[in-house]
DSSP file (Angstrom, degrees, kcal/mol; ACC not computed):
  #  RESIDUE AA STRUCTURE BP1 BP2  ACC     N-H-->O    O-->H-N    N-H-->O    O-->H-N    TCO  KAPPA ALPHA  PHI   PSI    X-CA   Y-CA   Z-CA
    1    1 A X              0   0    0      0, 0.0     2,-0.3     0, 0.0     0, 0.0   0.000 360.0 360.0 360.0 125.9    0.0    0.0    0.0
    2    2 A X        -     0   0    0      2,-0.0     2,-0.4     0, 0.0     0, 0.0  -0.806 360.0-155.7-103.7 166.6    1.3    3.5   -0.6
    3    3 A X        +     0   0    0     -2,-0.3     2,-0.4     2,-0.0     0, 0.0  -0.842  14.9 176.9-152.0 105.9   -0.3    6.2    0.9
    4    4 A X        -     0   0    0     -2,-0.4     2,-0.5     2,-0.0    -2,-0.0  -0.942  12.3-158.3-100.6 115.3    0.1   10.1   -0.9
    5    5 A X        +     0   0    0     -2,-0.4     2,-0.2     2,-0.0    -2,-0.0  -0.799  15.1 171.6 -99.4 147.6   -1.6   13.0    0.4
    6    6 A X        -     0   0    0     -2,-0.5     2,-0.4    12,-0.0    12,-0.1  -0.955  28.6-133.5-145.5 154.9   -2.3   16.2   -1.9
    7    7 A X        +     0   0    0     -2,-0.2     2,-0.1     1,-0.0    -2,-0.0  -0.884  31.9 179.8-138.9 120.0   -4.3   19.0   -1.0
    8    8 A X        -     0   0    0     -2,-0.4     2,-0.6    10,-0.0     8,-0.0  -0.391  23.1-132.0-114.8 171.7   -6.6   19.9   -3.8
    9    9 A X        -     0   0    0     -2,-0.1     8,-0.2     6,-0.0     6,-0.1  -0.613  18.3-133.4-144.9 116.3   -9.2   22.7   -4.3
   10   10 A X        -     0   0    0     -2,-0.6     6,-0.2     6,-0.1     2,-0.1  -0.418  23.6-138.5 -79.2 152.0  -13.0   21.9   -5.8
   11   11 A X    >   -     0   0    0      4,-1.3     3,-0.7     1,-0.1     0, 0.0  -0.204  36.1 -73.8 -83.9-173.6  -14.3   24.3   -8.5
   12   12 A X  T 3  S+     0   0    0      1,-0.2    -1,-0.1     2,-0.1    -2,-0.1   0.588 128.9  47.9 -13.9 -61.9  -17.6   25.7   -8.8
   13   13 A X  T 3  S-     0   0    0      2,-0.1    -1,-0.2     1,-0.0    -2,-0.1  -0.045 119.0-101.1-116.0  45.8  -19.4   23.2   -9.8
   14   14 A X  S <  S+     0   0    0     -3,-0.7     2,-0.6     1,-0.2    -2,-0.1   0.656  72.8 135.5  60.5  39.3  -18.0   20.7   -7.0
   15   15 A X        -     0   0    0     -6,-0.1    -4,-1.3     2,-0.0     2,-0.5  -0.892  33.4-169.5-108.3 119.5  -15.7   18.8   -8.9
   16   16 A X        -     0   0    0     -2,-0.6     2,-0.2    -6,-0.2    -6,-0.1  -0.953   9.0-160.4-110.6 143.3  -12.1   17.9   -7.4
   17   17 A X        -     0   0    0     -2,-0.5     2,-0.2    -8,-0.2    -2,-0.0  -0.687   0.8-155.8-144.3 105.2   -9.5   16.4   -9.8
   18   18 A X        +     0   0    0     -2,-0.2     2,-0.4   -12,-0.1    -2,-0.0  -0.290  15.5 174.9 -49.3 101.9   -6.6   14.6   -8.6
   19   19 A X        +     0   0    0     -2,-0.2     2,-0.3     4,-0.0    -2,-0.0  -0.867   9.3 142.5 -93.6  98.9   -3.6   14.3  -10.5
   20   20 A X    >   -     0   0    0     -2,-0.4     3,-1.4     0, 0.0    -2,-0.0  -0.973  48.7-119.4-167.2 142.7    0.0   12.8  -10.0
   21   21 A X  T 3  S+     0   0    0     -2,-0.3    -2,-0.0     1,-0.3     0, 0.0   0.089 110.8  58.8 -65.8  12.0    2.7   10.9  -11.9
   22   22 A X  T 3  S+     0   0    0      2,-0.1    -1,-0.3     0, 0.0     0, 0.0   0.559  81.4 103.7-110.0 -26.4    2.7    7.8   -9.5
   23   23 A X    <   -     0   0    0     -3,-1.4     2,-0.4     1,-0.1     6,-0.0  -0.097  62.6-153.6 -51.1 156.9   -1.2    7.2  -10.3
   24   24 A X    >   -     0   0    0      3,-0.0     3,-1.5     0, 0.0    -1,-0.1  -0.992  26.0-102.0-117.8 146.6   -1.4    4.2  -12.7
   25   25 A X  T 3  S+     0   0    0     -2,-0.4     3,-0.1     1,-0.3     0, 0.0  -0.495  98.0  16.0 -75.7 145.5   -4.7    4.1  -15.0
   26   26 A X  T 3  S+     0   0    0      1,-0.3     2,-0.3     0, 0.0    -1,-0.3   0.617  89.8 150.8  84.0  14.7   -7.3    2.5  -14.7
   27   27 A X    <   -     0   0    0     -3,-1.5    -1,-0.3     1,-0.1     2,-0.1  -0.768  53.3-121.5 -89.3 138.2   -6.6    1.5  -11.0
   28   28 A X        +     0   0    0     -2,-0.3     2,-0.3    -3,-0.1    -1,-0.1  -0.372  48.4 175.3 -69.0 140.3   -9.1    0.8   -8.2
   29   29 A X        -     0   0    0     -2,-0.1     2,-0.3    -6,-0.0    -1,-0.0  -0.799  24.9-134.6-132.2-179.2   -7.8    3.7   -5.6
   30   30 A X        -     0   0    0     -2,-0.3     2,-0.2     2,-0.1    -2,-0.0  -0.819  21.4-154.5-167.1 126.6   -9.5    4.7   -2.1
   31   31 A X        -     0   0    0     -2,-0.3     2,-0.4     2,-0.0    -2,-0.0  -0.570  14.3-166.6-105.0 176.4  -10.0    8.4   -1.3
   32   32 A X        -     0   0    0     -2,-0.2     2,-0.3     2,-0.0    -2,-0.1  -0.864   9.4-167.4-120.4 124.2  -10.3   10.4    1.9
   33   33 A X        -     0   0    0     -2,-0.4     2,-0.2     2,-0.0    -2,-0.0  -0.945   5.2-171.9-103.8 133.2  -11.6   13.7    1.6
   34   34 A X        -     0   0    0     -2,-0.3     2,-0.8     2,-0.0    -2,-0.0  -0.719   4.9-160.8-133.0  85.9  -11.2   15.9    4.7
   35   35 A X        -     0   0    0     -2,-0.2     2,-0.3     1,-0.1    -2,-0.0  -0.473   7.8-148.6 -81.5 115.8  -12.7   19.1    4.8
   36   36 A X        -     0   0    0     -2,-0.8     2,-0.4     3,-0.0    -1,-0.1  -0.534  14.6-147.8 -71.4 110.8  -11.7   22.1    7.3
   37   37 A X        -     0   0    0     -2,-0.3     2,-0.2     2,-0.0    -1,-0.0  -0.780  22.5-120.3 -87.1 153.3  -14.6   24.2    8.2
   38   38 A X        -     0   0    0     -2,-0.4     2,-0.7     1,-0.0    -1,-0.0  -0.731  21.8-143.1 -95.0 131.3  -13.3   27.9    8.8
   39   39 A X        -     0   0    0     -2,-0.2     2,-0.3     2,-0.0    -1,-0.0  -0.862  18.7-170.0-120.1 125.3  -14.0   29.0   12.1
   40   40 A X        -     0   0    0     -2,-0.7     2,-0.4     1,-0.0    -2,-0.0  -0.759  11.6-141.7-114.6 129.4  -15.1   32.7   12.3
   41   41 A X        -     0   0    0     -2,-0.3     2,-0.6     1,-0.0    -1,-0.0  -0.533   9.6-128.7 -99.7 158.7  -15.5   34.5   15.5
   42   42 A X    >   +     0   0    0     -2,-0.4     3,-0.6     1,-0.1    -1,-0.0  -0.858  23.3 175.0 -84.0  88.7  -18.1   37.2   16.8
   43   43 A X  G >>  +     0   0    0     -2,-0.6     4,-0.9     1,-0.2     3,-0.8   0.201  64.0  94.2 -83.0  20.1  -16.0   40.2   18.2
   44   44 A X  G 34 S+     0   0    0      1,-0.2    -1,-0.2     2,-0.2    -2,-0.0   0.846  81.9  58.8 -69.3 -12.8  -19.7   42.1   18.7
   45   45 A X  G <4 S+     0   0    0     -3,-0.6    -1,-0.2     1,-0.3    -2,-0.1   0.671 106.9  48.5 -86.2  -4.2  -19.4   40.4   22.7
   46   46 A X  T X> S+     0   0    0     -3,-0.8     3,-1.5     3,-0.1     4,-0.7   0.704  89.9 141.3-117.5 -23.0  -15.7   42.6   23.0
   47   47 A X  T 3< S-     0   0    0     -4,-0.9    -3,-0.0     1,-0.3     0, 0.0  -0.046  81.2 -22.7 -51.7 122.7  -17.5   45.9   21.7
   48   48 A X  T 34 S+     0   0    0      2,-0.1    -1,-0.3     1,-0.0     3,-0.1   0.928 116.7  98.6  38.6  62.0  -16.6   49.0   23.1
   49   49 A X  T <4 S+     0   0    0     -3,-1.5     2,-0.4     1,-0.0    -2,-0.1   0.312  70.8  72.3-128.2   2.2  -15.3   47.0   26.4
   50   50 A X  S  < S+     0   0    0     -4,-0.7     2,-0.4     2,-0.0    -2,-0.1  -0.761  71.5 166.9 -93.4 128.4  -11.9   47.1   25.3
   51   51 A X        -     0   0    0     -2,-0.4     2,-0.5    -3,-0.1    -2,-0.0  -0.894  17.9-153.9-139.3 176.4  -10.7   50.9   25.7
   52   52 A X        -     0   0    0     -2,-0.4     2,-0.6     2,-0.1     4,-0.1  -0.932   5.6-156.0-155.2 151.7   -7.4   52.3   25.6
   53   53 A X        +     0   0    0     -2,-0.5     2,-0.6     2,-0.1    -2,-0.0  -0.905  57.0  40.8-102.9  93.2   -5.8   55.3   27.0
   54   54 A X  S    S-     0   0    0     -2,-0.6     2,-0.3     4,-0.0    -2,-0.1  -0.971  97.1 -57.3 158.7-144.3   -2.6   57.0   25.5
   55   55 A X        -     0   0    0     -2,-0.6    -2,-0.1     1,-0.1     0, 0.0  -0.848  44.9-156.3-144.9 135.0   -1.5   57.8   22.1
   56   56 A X  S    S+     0   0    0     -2,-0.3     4,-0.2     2,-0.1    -1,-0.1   0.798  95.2  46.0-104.2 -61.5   -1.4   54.5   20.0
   57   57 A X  S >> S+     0   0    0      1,-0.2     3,-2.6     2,-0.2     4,-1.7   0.989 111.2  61.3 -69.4 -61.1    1.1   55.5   17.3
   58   58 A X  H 3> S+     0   0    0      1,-0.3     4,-2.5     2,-0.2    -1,-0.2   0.833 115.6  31.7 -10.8 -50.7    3.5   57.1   20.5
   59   59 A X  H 3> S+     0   0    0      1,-0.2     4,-0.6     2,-0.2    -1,-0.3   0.486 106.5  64.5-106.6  20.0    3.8   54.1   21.9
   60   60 A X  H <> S+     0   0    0     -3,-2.6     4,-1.7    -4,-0.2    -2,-0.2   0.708 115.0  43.7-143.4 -81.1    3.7   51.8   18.5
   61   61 A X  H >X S+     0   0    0     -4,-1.7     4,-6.5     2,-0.2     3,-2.9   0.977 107.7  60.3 -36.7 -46.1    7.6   54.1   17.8
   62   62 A X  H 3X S+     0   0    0     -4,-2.5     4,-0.7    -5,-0.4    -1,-0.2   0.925 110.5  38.5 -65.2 -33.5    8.6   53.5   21.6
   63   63 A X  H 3< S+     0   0    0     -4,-0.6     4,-0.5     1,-0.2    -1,-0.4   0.505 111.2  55.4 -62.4  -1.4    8.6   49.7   21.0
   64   64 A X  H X< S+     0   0    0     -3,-2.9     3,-0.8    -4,-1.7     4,-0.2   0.788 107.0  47.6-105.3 -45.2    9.9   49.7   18.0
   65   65 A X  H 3< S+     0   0    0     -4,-6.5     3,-0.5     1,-0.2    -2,-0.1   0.688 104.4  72.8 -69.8  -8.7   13.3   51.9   19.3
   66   66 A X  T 3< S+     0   0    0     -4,-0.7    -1,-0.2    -5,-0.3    -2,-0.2   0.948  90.5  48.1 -55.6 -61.6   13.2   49.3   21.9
   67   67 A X    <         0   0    0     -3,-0.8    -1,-0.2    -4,-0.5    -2,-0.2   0.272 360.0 360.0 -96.5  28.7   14.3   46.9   19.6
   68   68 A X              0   0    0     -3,-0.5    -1,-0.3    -4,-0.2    -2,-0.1   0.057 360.0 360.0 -46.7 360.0   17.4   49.4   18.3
């Protein structure tokens, strides 16, 4: 048994198609598809609890000469 993973991308109209010079035609295969759902967060819970005091760019320079 060999065992190649490749990371593919399906078009439009839900077709993925696997190519690679090790395939032989016309061979019985078995695939795995493993799909990563993207997981997107809700920052509405953090709104206006987060505050900040100061000058932003001011203190942006003064780390940055830190590393001078």
């Amino acid at each position: 048994m060999t065992v190649i993973t490749l990371k593919g991308k399906i078009d439009k109209k839900g077709v993925l198609s696997i190519k690679h010079p090790a395939f032989s035609p016309e061979k019985e295969v078995e695939v795995t598809v493993v799909i990563e759902e993207s997981k997107t967060y809700d920052f509405s819970d953090l709104a206006s609890k987060l505050s900040w005091r100061g000058d932003g760019l001011a203190w942006q320079k003064k780390i940055r000469n830190e590393w001078d």
